[in-house]
C-alpha positions as a LaTeX table, in Angstrom:
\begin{tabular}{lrrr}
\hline
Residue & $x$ (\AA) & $y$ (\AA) & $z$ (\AA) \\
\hline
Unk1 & 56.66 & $-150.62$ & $-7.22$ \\
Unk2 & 55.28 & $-149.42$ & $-3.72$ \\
Unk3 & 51.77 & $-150.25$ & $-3.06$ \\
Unk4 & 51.05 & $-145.93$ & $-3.08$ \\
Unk5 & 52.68 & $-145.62$ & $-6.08$ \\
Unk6 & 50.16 & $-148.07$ & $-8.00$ \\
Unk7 & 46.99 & $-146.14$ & $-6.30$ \\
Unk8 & 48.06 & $-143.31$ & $-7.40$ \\
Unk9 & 48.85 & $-144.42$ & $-11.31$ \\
Unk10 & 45.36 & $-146.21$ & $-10.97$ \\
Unk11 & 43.52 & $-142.87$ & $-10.43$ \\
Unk12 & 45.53 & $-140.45$ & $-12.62$ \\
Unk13 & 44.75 & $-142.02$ & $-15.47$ \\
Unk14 & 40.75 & $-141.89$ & $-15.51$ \\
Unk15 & 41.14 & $-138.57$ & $-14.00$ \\
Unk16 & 43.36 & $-137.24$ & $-17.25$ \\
Unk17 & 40.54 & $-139.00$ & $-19.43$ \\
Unk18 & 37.96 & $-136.70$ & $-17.77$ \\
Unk19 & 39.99 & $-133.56$ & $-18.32$ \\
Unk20 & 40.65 & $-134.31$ & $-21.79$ \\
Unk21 & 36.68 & $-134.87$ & $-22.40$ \\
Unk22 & 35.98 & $-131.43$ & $-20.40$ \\
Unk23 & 38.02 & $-129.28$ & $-22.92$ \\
Unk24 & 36.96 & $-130.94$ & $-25.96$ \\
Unk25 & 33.20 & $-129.66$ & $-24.86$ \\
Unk26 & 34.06 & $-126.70$ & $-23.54$ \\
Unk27 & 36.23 & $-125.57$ & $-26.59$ \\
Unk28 & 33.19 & $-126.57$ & $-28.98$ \\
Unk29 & 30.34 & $-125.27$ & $-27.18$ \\
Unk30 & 30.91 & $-122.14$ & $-25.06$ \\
Unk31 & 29.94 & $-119.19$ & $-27.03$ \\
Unk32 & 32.80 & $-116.10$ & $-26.89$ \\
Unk33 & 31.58 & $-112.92$ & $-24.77$ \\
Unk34 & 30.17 & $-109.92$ & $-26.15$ \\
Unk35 & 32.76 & $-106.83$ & $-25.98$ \\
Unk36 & 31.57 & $-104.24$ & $-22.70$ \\
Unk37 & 29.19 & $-101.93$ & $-24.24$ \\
Unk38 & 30.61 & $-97.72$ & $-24.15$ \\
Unk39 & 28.57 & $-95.75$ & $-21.17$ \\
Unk40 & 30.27 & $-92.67$ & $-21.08$ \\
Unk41 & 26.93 & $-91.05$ & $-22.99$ \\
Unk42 & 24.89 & $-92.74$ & $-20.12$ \\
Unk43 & 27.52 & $-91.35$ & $-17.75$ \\
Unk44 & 27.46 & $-87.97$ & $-18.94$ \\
Unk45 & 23.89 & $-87.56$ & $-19.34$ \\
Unk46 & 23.30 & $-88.80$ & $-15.34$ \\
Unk47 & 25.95 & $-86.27$ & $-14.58$ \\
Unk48 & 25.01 & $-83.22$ & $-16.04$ \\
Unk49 & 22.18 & $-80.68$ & $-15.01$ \\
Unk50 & 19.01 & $-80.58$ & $-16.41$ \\
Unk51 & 19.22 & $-78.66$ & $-19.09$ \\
Unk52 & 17.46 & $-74.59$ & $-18.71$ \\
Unk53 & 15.03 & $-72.93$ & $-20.45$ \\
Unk54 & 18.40 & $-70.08$ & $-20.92$ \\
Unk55 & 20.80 & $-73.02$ & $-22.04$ \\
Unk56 & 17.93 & $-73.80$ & $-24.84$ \\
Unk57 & 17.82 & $-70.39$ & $-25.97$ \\
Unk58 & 21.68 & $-70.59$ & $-26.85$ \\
Unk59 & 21.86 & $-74.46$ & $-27.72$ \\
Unk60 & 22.86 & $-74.54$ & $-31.64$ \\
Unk61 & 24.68 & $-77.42$ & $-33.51$ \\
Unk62 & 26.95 & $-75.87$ & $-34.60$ \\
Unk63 & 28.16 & $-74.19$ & $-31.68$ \\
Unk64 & 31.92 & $-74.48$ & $-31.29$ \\
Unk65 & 31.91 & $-75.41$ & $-27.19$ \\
Unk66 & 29.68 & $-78.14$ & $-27.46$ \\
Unk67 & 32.22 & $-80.49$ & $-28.29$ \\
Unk68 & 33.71 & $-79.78$ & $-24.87$ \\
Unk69 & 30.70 & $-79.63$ & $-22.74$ \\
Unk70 & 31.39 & $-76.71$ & $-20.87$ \\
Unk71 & 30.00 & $-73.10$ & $-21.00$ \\
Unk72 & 27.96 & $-71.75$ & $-23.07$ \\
Unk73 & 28.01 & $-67.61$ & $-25.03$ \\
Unk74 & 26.74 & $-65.13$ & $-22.97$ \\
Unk75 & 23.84 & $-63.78$ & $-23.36$ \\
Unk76 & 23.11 & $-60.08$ & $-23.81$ \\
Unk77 & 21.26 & $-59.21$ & $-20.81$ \\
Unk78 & 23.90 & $-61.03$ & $-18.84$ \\
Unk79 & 26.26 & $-59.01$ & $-20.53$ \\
Unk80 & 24.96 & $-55.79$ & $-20.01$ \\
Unk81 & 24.39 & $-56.66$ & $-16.11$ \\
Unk82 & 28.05 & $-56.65$ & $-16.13$ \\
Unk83 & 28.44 & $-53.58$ & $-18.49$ \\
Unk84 & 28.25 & $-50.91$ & $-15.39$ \\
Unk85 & 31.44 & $-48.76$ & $-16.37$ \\
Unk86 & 30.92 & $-45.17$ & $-16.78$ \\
Unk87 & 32.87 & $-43.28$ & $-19.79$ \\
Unk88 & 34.38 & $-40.31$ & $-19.57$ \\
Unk89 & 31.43 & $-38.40$ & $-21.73$ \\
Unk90 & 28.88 & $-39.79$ & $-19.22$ \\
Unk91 & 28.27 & $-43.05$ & $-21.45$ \\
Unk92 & 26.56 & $-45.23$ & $-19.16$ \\
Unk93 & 25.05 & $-42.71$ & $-16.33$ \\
Unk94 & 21.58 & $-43.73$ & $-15.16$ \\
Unk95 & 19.17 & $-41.02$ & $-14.29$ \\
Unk96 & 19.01 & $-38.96$ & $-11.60$ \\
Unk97 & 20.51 & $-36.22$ & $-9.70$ \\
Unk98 & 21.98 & $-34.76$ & $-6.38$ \\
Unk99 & 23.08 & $-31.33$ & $-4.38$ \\
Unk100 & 25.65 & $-30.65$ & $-2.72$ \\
Unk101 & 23.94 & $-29.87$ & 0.61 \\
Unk102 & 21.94 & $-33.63$ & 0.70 \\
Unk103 & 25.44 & $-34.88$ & $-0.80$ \\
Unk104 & 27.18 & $-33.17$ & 2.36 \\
Unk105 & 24.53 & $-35.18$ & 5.13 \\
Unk106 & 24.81 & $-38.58$ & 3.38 \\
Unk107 & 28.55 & $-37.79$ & 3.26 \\
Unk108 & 28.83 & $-37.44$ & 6.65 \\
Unk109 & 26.62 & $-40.71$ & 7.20 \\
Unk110 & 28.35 & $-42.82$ & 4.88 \\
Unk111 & 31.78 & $-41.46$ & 4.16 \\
Unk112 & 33.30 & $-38.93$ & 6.60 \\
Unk113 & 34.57 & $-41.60$ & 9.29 \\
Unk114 & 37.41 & $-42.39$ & 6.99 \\
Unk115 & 37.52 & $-39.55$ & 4.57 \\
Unk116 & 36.89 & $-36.82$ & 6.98 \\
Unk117 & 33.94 & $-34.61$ & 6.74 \\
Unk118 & 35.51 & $-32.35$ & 4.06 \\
Unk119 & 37.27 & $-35.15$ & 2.54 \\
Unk120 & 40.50 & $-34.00$ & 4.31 \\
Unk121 & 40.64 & $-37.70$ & 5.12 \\
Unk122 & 41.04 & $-39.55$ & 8.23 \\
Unk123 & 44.73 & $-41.54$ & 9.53 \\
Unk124 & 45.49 & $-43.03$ & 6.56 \\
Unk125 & 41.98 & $-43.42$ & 4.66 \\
Unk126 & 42.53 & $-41.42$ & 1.15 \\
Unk127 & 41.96 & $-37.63$ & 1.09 \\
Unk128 & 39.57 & $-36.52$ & $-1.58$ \\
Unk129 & 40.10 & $-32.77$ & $-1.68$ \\
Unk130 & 42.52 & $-30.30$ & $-1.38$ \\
Unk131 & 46.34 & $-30.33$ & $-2.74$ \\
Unk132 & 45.65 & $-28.34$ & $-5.93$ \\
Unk133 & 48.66 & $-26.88$ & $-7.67$ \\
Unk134 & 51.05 & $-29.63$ & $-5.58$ \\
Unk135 & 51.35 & $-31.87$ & $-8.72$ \\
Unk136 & 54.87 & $-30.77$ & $-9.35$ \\
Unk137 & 55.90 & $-30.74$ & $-5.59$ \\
Unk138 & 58.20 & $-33.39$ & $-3.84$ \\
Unk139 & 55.06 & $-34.89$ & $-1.79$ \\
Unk140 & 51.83 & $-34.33$ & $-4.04$ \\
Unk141 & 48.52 & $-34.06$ & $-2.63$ \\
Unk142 & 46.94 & $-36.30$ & $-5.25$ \\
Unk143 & 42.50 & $-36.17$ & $-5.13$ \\
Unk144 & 39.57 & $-35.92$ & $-6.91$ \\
Unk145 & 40.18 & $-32.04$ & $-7.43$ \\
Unk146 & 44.13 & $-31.54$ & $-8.13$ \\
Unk147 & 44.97 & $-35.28$ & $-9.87$ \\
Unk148 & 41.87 & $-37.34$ & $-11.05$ \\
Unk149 & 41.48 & $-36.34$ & $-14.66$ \\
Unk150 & 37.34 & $-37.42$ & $-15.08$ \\
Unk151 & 34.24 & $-36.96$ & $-12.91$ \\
Unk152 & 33.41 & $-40.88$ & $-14.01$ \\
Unk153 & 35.69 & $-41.91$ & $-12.26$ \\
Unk154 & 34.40 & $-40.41$ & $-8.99$ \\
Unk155 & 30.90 & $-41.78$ & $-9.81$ \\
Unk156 & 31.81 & $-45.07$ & $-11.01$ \\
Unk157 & 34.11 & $-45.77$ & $-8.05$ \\
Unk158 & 31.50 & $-44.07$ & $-5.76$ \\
Unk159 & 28.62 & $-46.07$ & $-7.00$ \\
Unk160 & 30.67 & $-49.61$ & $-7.25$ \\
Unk161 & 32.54 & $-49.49$ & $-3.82$ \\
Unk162 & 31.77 & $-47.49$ & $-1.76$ \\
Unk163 & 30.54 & $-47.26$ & 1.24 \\
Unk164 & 33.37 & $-49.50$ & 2.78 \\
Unk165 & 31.46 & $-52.48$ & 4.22 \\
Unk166 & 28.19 & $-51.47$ & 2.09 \\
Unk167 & 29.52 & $-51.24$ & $-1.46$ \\
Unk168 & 26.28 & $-50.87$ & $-3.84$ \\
Unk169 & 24.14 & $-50.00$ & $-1.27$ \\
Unk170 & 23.38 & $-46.14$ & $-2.59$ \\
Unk171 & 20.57 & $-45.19$ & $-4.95$ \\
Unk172 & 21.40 & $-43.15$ & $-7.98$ \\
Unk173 & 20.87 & $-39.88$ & $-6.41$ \\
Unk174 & 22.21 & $-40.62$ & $-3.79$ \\
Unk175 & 25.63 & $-41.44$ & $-5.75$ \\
Unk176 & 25.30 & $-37.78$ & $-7.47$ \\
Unk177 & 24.62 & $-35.93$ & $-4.71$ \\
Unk178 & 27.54 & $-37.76$ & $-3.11$ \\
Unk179 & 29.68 & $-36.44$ & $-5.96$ \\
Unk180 & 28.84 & $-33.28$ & $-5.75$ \\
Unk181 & 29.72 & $-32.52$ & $-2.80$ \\
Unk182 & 33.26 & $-33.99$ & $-3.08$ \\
Unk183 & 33.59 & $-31.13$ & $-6.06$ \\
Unk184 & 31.92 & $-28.81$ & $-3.94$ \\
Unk185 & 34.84 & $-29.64$ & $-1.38$ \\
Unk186 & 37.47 & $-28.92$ & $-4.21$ \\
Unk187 & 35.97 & $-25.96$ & $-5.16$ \\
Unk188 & 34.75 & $-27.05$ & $-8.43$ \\
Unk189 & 31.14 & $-26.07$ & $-7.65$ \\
Unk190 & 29.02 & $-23.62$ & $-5.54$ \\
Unk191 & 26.88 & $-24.62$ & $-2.76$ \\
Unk192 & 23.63 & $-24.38$ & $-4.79$ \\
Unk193 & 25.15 & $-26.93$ & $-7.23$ \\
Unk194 & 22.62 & $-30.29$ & $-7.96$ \\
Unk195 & 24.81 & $-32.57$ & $-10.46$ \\
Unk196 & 22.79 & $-35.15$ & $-12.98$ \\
Unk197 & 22.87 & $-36.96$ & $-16.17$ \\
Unk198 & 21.87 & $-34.09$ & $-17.96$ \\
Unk199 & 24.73 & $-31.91$ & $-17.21$ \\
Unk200 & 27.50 & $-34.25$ & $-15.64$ \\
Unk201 & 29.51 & $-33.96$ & $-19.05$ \\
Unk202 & 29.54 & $-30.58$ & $-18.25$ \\
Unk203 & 31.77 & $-30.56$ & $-15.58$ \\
Unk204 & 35.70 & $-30.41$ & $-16.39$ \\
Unk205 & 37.89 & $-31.89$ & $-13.73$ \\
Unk206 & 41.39 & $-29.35$ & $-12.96$ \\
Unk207 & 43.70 & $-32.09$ & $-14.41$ \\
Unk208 & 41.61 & $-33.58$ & $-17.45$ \\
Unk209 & 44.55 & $-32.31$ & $-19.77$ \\
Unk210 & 47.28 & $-33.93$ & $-17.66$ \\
Unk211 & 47.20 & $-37.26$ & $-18.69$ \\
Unk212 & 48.88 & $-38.61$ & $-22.10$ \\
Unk213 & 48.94 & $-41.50$ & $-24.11$ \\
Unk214 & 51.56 & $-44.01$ & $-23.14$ \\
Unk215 & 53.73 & $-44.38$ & $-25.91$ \\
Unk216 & 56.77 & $-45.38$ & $-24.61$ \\
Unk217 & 57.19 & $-48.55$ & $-26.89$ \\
Unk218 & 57.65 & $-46.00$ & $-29.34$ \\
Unk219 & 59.57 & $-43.92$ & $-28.14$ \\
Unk220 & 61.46 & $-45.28$ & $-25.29$ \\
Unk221 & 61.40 & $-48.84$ & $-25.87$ \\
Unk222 & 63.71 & $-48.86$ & $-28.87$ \\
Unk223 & 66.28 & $-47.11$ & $-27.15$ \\
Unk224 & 67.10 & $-49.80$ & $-24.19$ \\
Unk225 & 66.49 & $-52.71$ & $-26.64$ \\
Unk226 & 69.06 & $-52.33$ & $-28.55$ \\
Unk227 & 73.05 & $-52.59$ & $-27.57$ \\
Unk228 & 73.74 & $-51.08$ & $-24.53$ \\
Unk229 & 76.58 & $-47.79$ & $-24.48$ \\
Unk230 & 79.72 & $-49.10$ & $-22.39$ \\
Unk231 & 81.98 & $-46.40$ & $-22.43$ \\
Unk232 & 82.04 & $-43.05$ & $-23.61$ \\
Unk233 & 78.50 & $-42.65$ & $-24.40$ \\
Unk234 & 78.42 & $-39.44$ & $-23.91$ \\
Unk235 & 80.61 & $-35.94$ & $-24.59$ \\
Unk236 & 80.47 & $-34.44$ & $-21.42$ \\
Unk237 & 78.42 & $-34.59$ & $-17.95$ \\
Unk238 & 76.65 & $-31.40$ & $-16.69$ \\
Unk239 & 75.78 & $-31.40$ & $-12.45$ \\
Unk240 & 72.27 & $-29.88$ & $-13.17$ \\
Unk241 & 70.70 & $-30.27$ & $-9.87$ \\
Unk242 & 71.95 & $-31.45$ & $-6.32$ \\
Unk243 & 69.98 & $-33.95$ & $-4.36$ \\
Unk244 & 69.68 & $-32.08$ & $-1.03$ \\
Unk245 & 66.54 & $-34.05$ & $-0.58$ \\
Unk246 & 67.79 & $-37.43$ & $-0.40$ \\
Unk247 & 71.20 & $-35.98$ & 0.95 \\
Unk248 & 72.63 & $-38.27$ & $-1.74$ \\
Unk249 & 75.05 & $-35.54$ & $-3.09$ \\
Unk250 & 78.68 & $-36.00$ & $-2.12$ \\
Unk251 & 80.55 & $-33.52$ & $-0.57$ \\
Unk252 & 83.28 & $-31.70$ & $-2.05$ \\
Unk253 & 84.80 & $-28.18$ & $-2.34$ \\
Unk254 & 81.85 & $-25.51$ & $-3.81$ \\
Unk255 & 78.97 & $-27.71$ & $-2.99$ \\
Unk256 & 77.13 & $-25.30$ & $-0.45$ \\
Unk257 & 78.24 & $-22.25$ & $-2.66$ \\
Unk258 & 76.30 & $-24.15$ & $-5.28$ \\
Unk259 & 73.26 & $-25.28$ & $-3.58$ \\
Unk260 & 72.77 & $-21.26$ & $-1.98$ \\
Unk261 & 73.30 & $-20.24$ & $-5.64$ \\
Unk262 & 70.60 & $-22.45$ & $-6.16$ \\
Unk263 & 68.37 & $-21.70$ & $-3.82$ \\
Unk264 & 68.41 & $-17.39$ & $-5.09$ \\
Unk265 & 67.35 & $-18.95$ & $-8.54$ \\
Unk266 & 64.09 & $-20.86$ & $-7.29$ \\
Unk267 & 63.12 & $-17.83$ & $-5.43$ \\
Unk268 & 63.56 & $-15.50$ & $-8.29$ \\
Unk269 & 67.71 & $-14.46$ & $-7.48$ \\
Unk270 & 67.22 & $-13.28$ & $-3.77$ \\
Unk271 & 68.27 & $-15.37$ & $-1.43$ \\
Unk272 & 65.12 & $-16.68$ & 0.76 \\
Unk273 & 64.99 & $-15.36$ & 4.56 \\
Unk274 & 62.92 & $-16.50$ & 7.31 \\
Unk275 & 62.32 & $-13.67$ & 9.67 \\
Unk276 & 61.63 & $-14.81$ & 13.59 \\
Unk277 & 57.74 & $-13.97$ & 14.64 \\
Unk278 & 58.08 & $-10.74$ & 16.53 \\
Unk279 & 55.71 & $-9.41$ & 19.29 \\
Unk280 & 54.37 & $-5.73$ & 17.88 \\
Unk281 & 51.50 & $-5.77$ & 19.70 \\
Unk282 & 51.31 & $-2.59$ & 22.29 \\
Unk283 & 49.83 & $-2.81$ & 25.55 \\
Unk284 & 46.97 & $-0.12$ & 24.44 \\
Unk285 & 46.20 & $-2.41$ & 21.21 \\
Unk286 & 45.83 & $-5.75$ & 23.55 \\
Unk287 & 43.31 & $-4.11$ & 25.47 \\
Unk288 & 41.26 & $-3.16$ & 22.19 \\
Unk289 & 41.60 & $-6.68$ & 21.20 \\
Unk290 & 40.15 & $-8.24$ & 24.71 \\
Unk291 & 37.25 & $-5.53$ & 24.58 \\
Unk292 & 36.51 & $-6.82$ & 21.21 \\
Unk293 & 36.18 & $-10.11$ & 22.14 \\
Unk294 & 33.97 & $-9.69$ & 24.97 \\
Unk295 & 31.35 & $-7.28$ & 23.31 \\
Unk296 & 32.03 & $-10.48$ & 20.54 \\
Unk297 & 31.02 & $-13.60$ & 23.49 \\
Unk298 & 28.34 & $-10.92$ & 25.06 \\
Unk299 & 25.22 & $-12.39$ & 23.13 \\
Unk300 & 24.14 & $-15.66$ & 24.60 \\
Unk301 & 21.66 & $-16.55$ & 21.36 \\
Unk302 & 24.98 & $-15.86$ & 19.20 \\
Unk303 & 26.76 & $-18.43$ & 21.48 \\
Unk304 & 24.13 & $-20.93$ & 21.26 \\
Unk305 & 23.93 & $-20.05$ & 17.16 \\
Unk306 & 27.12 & $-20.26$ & 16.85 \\
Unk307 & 27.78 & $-23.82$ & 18.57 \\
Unk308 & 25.23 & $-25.56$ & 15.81 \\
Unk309 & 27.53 & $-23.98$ & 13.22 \\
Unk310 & 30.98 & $-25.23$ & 14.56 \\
Unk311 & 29.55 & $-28.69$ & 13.83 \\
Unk312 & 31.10 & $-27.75$ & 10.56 \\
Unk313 & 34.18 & $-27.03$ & 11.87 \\
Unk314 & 34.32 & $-30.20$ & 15.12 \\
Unk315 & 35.10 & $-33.09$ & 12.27 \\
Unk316 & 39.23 & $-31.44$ & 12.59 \\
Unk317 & 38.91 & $-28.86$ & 14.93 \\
Unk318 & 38.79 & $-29.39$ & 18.86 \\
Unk319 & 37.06 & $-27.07$ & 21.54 \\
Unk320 & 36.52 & $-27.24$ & 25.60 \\
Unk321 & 37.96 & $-28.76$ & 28.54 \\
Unk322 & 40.41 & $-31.06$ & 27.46 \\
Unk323 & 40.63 & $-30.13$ & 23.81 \\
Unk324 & 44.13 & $-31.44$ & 21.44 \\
Unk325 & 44.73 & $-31.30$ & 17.91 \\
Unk326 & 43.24 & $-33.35$ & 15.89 \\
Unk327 & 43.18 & $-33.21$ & 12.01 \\
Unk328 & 43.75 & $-29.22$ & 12.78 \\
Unk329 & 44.82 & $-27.47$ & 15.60 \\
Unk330 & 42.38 & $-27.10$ & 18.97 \\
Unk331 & 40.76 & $-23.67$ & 19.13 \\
Unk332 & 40.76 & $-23.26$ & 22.52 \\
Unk333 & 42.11 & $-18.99$ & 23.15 \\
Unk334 & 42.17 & $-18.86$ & 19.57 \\
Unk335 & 40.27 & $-15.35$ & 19.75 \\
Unk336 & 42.76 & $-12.73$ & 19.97 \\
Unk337 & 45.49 & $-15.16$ & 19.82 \\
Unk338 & 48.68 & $-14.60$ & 17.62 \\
Unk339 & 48.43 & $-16.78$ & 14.69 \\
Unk340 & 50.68 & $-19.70$ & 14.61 \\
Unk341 & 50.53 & $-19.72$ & 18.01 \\
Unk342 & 50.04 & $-23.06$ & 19.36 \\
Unk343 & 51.99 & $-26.09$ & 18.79 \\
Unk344 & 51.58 & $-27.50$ & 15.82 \\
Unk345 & 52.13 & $-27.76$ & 12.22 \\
Unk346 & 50.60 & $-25.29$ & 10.08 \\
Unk347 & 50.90 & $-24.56$ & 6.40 \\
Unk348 & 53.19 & $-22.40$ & 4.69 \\
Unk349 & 50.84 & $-19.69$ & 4.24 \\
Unk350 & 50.11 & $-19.53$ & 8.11 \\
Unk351 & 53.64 & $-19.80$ & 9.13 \\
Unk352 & 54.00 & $-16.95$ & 6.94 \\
Unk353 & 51.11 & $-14.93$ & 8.63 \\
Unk354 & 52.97 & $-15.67$ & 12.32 \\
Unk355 & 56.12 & $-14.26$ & 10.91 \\
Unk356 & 54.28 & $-11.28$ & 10.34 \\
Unk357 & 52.68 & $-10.93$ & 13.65 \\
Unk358 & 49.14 & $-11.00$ & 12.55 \\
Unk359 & 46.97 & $-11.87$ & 15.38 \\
Unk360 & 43.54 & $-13.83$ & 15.14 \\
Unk361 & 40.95 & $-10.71$ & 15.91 \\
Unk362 & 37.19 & $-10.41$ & 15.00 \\
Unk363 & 38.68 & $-9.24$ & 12.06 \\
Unk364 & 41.06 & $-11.75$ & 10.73 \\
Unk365 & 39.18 & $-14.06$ & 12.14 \\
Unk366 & 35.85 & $-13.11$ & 9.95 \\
Unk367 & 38.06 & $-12.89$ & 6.95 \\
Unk368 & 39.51 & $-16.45$ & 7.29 \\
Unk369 & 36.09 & $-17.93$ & 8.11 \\
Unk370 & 34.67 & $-16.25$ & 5.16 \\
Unk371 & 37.32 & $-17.57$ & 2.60 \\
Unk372 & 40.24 & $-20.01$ & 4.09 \\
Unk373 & 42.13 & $-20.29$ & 0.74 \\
Unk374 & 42.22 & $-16.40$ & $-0.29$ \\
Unk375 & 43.01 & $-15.52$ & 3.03 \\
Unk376 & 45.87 & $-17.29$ & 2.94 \\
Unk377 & 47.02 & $-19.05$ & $-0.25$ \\
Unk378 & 48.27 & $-22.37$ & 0.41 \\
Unk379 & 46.50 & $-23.08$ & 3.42 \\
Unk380 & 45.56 & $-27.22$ & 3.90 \\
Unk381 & 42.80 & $-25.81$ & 5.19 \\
Unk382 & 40.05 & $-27.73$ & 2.83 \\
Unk383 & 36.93 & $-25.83$ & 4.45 \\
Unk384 & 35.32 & $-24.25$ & 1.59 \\
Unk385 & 34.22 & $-21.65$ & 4.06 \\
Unk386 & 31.38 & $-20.01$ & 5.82 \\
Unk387 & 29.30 & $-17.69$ & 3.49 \\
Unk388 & 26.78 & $-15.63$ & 5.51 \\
Unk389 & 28.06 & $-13.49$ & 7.31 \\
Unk390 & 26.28 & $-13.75$ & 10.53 \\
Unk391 & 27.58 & $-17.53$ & 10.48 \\
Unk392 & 31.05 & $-15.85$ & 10.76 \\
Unk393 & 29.82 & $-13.61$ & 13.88 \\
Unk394 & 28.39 & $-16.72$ & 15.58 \\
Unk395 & 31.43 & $-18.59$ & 15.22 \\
Unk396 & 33.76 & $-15.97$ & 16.53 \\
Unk397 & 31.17 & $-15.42$ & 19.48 \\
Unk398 & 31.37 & $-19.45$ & 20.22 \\
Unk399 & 35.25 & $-19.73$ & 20.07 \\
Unk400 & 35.38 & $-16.41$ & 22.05 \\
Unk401 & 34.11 & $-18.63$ & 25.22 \\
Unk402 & 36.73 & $-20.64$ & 25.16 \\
Unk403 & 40.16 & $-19.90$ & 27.31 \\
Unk404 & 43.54 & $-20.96$ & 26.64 \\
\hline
\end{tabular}
């Protein structure tokens, strides 16, 4: 044996001895560890808010979340901070009250530069008036006056969102007064009108009978639910109506025969003629009408009177050097003017008028000013209209000073 080999034996052997002594103490007098103790409570309880005097108030033992830690019931004055929604019977309303005349300058402050000043609305911000009896049209004019169905609405909308940029910024009366003048803009009210809690129910929206109930899973559902019809589903096929709107119809022998045939029924069996706008003026009744209109533009205080009165009238319609339509047409040479003169695109009802030759004198003019919508039926026109009379003179006076 090598002389390493026998050092090494010599000092294994006491060195195994020790080892052996080590684990017999070890084993017989080393007490086991304790398990980790559970600190989630500890955890939890370092972790979580102090508690509040409104979390006592609702803190039960038997209450169903507290198992999960989280949330807590409501609480009914948080509840009814939420609760703002105004019914259709006025459920809800707080008190207070506006007119239509404080409604029309906080309008105009708050409201006109995107809804227009009469709510005729502005580019493609919502109009909130006009369009009444266009429900069944191709293109409805849908607003407050010819589609919403309940003035709680108007408020609740009013008094939640708006203004843009400054949504719950208005005061209760503010809101009403607001309100009232958009009905007074859809003709739903005079200008002496003041709307409030007291009588809000009162007031009956144009289309409050023209909504329904949706029950189609009653009585639509079941029918496209069930196995659908392949092939001869049904006896015969009727061509009730053409699509000349979409220009969908196809062509083929009889179609124009049918869609003039169908044209004399809509307008009551005569076929529908639009006559070209003829001069019929004389020279003798032009002169009348220029004398008229400068004994009209004579009075400088009816000028001057009549400027502060177009302000009603600037928001669509344009006057002066420079002038282009706008929401309207300008009104520059309107005075003695034939109607439907300038170049742009009227109603219906004014069209009409130009095919007739009527011509915008002190006359018409005072008429039209007076009353917009019986002057001529149908007008977009959503001015209400000017009721004194010597409003009517001033304005005539004021657009009298302006030339073509």
């Amino acid at each position: 044996m090598s002389k390493s080999l026998k050092l090494f034996a010599t000092a294994a052997a006491p060195a195994a001895a020790v080892l052996v002594v080590a684990y017999n103490f070890a084993d017989r007098n080393v007490t086991a560890m304790p398990p980790l103790p559970d600190r989630s409570e500890a955890i939890a309880a370092y972790t979580a808010p102090p508690p509040s005097p409104l979390m006592a108030a609702v803190a039960t033992e038997g209450d169903a979340t507290a198992k999960f830690g989280l949330g807590r019931p409501a609480l009914p004055e948080e509840i009814a901070a939420w609760d703002v929604d105004i019914q259709p019977d006025g459920t809800g309303l707080p008190d207070g009250s506006g007119d239509v005349w404080t409604g029309e300058e906080l309008f105009e402050d708050n409201c006109a530069i995107c809804h227009g000043s009469f709510g005729e609305g502005v580019d493609n911000w919502p109009k909130l008036a006009g369009g009444m009896g266009t429900l069944a049209d191709e293109d409805p004019l849908k607003t407050v006056g010819s589609y919403w169905p309940y003035l709680s609405t108007v408020w609740d909308y009013v008094n939640r969102s708006m203004p843009f940029g400054g949504a719950q910024t208005l005061t209760a009366d503010e809101v009403y007064a607001i309100t009232a003048y958009i009905l007074y803009n859809n003709d739903l009210v005079d200008d002496d009108f003041t709307l409030s809690k007291e009588n809000f129910a009162e007031v009956e929206l144009p289309n409050a009978g023209g909504f329904i109930v949706d029950d189609r899973a009653e009585t639509e559902y079941p029918i496209w639910t069930g196995a659908p019809c392949m092939e001869n589903c049904k006896d015969s096929v009727e061509i009730t109506m053409r699509a000349r709107v979409l220009d969908v119809t196809p062509e083929e022998d009889g179609a124009e025969e049918a869609a003039e045939t169908m044209g004399a029924e809509s307008s009551g069996g005569a076929p529908v003629e639009v006559a070209a706008a003829e001069t019929t003026e004389t020279t003798a009744e032009m002169a009348e009408t220029e004398e008229a209109v400068v004994a009209v533009a004579a009075d400088p205080e009816l000028i001057a009177t009549g400027e502060k009165v177009f302000k009603k009238c600037k928001a669509c319609h344009k006057v002066g050097d420079g002038a282009k339509h706008g929401t309207g047409p300008h009104l520059n040479g309107i005075v003695g003017a034939a109607v439907g003169a300038k170049d742009f695109k009227y109603s219906k009802a004014l069209t009409s008028l130009a095919d007739s030759g009527a011509v915008w004198d002190e006359a018409a003019l005072a008429a039209f000013l007076e009353d917009p919508k019986g002057f001529a039926k149908g007008t977009r026109m959503s001015f209400r209209g000017l009721k004194k009379a010597e409003d009517v003179a001033a304005v005539t006076a004021y657009l009298a000073t302006f030339a073509e």
